[in-house]
C-alpha positions as CSV (number, residue, x, y, z in Angstrom):
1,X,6.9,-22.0,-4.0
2,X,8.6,-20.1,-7.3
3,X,7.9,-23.5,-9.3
4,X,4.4,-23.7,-7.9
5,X,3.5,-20.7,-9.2
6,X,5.1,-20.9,-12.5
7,X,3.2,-23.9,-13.2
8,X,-0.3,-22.5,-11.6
9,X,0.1,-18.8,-12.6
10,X,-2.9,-17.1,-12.5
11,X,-4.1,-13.5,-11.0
12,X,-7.1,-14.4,-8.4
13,X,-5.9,-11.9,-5.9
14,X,-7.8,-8.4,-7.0
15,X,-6.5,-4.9,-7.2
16,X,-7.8,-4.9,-3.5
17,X,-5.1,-6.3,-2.2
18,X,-3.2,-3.1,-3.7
19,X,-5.7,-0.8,-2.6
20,X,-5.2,-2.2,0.5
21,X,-1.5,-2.3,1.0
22,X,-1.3,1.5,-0.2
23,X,-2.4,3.1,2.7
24,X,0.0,6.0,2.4
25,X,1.1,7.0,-0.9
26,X,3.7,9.9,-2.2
27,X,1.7,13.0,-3.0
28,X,4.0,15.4,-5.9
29,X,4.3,19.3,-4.8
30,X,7.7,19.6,-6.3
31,X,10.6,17.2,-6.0
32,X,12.0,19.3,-3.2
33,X,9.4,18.8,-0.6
34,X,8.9,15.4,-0.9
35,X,12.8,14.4,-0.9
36,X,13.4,16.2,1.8
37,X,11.1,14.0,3.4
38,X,12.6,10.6,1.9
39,X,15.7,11.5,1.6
40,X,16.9,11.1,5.6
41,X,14.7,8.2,5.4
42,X,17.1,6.3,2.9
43,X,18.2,2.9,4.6
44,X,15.9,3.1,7.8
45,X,12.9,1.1,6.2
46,X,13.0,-3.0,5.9
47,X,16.0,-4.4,4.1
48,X,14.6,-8.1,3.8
49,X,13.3,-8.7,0.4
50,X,10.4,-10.9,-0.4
51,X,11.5,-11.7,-4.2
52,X,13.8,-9.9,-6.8
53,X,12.4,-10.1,-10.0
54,X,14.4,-9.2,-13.1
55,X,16.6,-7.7,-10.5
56,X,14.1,-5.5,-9.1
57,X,13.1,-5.9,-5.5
58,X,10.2,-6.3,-3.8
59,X,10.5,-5.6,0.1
60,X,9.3,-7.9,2.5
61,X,7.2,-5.0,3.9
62,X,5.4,-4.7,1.4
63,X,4.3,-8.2,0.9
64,X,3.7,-8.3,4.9
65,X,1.2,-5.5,4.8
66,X,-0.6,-6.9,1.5
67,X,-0.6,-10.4,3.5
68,X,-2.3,-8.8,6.8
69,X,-4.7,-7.1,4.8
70,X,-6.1,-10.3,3.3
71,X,-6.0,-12.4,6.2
72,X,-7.8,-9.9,8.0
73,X,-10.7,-10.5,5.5
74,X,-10.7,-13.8,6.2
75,X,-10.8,-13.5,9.3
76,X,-13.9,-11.6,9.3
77,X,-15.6,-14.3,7.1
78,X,-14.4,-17.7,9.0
79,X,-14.8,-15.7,12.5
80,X,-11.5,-16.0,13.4
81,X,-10.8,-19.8,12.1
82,X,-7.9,-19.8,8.9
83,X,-7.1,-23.3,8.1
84,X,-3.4,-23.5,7.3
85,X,-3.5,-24.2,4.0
86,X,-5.6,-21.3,3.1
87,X,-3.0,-19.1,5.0
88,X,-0.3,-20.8,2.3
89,X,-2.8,-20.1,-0.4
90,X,-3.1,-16.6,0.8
91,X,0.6,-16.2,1.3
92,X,1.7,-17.5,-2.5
93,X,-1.6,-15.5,-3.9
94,X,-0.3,-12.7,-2.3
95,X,3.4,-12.8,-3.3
96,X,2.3,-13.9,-7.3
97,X,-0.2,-10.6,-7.4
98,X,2.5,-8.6,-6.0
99,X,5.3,-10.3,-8.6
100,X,2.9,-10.1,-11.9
101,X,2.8,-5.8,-10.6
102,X,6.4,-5.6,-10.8
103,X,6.5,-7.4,-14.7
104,X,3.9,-5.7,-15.7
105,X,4.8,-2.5,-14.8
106,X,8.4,-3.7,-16.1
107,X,6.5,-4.7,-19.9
108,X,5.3,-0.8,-19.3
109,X,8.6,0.7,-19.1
110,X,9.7,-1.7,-22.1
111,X,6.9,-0.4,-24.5
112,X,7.4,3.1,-23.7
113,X,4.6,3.4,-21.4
114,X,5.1,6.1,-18.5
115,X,3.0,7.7,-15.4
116,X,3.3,11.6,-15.7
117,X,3.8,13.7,-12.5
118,X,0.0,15.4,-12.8
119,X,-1.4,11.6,-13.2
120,X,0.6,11.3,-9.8
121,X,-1.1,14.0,-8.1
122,X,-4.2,13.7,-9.6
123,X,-4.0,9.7,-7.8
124,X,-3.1,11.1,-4.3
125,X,-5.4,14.1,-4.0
126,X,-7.8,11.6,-4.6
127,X,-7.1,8.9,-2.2
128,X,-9.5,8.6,0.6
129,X,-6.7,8.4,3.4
130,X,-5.3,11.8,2.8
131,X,-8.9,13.6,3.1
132,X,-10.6,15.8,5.5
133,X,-14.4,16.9,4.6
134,X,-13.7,15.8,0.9
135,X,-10.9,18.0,0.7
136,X,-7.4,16.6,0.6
137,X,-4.9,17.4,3.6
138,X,-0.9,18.1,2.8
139,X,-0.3,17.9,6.2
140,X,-1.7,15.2,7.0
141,X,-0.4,13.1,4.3
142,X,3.2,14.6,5.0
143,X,2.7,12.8,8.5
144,X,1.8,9.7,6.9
145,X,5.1,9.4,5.0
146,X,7.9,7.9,7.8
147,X,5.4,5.2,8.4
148,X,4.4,4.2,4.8
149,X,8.2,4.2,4.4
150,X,9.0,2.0,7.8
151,X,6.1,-0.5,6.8
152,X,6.8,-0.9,3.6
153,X,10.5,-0.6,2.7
154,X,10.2,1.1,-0.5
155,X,9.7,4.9,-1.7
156,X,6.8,6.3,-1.8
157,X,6.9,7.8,-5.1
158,X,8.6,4.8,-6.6
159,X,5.8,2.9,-4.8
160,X,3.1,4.5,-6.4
161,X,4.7,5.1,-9.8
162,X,4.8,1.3,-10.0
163,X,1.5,0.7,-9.5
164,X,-0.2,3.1,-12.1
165,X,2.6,2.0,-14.4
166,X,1.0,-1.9,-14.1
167,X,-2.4,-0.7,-14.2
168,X,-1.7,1.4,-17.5
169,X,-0.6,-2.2,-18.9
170,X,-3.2,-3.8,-17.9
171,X,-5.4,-1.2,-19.5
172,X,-3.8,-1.6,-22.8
173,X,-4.3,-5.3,-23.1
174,X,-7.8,-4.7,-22.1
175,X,-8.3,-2.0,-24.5
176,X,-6.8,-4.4,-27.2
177,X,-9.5,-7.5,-26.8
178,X,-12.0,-7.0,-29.8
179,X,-15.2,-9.2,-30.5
180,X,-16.9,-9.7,-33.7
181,X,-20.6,-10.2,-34.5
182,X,-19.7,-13.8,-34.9
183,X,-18.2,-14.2,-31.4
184,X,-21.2,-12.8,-29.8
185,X,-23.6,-15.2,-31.7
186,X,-21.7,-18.1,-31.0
187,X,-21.3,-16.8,-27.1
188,X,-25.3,-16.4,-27.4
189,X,-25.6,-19.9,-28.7
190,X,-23.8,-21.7,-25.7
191,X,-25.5,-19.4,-23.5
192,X,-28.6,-20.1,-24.6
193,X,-28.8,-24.0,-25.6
194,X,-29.8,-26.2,-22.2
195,X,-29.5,-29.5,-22.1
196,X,-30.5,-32.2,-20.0
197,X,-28.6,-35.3,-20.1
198,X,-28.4,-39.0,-18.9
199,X,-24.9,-39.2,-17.2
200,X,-23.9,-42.8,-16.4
201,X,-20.2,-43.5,-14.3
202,X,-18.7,-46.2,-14.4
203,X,-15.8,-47.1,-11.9
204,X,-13.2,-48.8,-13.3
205,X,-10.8,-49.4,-9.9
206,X,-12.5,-52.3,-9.5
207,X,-11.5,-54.5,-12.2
208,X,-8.0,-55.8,-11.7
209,X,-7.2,-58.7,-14.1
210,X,-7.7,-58.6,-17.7
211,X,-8.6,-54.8,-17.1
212,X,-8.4,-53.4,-20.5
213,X,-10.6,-56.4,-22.1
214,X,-13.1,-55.9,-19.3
215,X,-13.0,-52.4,-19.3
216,X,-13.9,-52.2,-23.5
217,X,-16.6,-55.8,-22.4
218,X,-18.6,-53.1,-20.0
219,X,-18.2,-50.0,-22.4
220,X,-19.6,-51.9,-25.5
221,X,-22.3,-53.0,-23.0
222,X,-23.4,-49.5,-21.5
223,X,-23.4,-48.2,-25.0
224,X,-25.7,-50.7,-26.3
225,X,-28.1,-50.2,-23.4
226,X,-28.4,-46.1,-23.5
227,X,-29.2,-46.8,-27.7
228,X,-31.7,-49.2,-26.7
229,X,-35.3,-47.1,-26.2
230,X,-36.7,-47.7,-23.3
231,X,-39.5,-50.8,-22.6
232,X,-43.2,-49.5,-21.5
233,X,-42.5,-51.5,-18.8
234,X,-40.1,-53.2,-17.0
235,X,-36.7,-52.4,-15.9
236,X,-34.9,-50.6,-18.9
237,X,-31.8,-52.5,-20.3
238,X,-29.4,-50.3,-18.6
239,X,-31.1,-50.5,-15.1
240,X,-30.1,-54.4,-15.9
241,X,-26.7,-53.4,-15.8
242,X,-26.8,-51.1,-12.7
243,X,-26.2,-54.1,-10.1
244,X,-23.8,-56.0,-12.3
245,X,-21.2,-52.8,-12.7
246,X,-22.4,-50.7,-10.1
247,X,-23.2,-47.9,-12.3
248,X,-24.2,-44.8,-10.9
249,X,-27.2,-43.0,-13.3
250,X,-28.2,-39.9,-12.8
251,X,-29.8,-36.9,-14.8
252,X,-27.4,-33.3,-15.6
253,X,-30.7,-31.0,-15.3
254,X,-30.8,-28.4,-18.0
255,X,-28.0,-26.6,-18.3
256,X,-26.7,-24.1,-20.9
257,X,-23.9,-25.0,-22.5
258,X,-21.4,-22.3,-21.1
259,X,-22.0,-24.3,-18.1
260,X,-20.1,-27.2,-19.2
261,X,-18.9,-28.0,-16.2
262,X,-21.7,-29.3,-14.4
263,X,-22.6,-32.2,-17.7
264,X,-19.1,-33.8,-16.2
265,X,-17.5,-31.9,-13.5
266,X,-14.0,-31.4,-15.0
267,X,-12.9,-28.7,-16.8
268,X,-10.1,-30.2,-18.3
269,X,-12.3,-33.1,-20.0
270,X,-12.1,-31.6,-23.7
271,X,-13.3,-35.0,-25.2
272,X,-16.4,-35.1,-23.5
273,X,-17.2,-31.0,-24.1
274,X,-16.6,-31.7,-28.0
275,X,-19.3,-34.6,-27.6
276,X,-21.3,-32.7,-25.4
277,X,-21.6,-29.9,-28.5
278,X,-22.8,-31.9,-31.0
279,X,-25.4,-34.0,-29.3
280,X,-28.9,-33.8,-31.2
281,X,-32.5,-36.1,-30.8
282,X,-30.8,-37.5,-34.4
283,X,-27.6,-38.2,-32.5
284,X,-28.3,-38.4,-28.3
285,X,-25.0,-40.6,-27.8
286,X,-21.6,-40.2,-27.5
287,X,-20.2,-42.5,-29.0
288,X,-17.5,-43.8,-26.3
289,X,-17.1,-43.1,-22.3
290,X,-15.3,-40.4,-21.3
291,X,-12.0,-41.0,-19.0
292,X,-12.3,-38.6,-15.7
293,X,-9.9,-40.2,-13.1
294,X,-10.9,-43.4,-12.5
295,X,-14.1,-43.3,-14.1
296,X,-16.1,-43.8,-17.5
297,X,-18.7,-41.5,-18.1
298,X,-21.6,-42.1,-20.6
299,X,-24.0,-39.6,-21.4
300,X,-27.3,-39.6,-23.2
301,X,-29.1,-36.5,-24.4
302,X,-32.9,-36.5,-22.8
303,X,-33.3,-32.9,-23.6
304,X,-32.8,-30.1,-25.6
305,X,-34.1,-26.4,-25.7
306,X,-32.9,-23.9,-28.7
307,X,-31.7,-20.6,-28.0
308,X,-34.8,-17.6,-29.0
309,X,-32.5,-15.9,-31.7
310,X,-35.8,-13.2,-31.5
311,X,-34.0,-11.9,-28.1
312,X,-30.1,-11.5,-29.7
313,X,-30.5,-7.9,-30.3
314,X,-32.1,-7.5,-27.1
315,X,-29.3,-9.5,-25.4
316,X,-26.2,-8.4,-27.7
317,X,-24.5,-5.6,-25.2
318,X,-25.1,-7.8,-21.9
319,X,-23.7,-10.6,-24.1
320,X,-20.9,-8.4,-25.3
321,X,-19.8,-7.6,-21.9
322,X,-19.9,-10.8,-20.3
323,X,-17.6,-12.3,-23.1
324,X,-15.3,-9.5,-22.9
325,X,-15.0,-9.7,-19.7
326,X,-14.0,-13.3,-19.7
327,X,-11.9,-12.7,-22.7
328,X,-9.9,-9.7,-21.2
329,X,-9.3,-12.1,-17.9
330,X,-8.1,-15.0,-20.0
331,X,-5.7,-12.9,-21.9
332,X,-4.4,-11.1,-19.0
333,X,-3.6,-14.6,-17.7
334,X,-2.3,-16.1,-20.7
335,X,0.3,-12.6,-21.0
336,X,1.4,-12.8,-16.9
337,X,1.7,-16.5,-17.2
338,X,4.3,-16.0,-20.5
339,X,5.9,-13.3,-18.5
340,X,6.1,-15.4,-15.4
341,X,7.9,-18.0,-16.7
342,X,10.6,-15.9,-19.0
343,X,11.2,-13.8,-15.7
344,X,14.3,-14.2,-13.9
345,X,12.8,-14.4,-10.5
346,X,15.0,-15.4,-7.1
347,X,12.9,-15.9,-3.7
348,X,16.0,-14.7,-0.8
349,X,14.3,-16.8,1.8
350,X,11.5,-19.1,2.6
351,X,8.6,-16.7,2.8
352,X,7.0,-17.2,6.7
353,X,3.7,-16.2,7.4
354,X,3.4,-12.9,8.9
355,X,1.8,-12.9,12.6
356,X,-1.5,-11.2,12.0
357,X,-3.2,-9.0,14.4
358,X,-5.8,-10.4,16.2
């Protein structure tokens, strides 16, 4: 699972999964009230660990409770039905969020970041669980305490110290993603610019001997045929073609070009995206097929609308923050995958699936 995660590192689980699992937090009226409460606690939560990362533990508990608590809302939207792979996708989404916490409140600690005591109280007098007619309740949270620390495995304090420390991290990189004026024109351009375009697939599983020579005979062939203009009437040269390489032709539909995606339906296909780009009436082609899989795809500009640069002022903030938003993502990402891989992390035992409440 550790390797899996490495190579596919990325944090789709949200900050409800935390908001979730902290359903009793420590609440800071002095260090002697609240030790007195963990301290003959000590050793009486769950020992078994769900990871140790950098030599830090995370307790099984906690990972159980953060597991429930998404299950549960699946539950709710497949009525009861969780294929078993999406309970493995649940249970390694889980466990990653949980992991890229503890480095990133770890990265905290190494820059000198901290979580004062009053950002502590000010956290818990505001958490919804520990309220009574908006005001907050001491005693009520006191009585919360032995089961946070029976679930979960971990102090409270500790527990919730962590959490603010990974969300001030997380703050910081956010804070530090800037966008220039050219950024947000170019962002407006590809958001802006639809296309329309010819796609034609060619399956290549087909041809077994002489592959490569047939493969480059049907290429040059297709490419003729989409630079050839259409006749008046008749079929058009590359209709010809459809029944002897069973081509599938179809039209994209406009689309901008931030949604890339759907000219060629992988996001990984960089050649065709850089073809895709420069397309123009003066230039409609690209000029080779595009590799996805087994395939060869073709495509043929039929249509092009400009971006209104009239409406870039008008559109500049709602621009801004839908770019920053993606760019604050993507580097959050890039940062927990680096850490992720230079972290010594050590899974005790298989992870199993929790039994969730019914």
């Amino acid at each position: 699972m550790l390797n899996q995660m490495r190579r596919h590192a990325k944090g789709w689980m949200t900050k409800g999964i935390l908001g979730a699992m902290t359903v009793g937090l420590i609440f800071y009226f002095g260090y002697a009230g609240v030790r007195k409460v963990t301290r003959g606690m000590s050793g009486e939560g769950k020992k078994a660990v769900a990871a140790v990362v950098n030599g830090e533990e995370i307790p099984s508990g906690k990972f159980e409770q953060a597991y429930e608590g998404q299950i549960q809302f699946y539950k709710q939207l497949t009525k009861g039905q969780i294929p078993p792979a999406l309970e493995e996708q649940v249970k390694e989404g889980v466990l990653q969020k949980l992991i890229e916490t503890k480095l990133f409140a770890q990265q905290a600690k190494a820059i000198g970041l901290s979580v004062s005591d009053k950002e502590l109280l000010q956290e818990i007098t505001s958490n919804q669980a520990f309220l009574q007619n908006g005001v907050f309740n001491k005693k009520l949270y006191l009585e919360r305490l032995p089961s946070y620390q029976e679930e979960m495995g971990i102090d409270y304090e500790s527990a919730l110290r962590e959490e603010l420390l990974a969300d001030k991290f997380e703050n910081l990189i956010r804070n530090s993603v800037a966008l220039s004026d050219a950024e947000l024109k170019q962002e407006f351009l590809l958001a802006n610019t639809q296309l329309n375009l010819q796609k034609v697939t060619l399956d290549t599983s087909s041809f077994k001997e002489d592959r490569e020579n047939k493969i480059k005979e049907a290429e040059t062939e297709i490419l003729a045929a989409l630079a050839e203009k259409a006749p008046a009437k008749g079929p058009s040269p590359l209709e010809a073609l459809k029944k002897k390489y069973t081509l599938k032709i179809e039209d994209t539909g406009l689309h901008s070009l931030r949604d890339k995606v759907a000219f060629i339906g992988d996001p990984q296909a960089t050649d065709a995206y850089d073809c895709i780009f420069k397309l123009s009436p003066e230039n409609p082609t690209c000029l080779r097929g595009i590799a996805v899989g087994n395939d060869l795809v073709f495509l043929k500009l039929l249509e092009k609308k400009e971006p209104d640069w009239a409406k870039f002022d008008e559109q500049k903030e709602e621009t801004r923050k839908s770019l920053l938003a993606r760019r604050q993502a993507l580097t959050l990402k890039q940062i927990g995958d680096s850490l992720l891989k230079q972290a010594s992390i050590r899974l005790p035992n298989p992870l199993s699936s929790p039994k969730s409440k019914s």
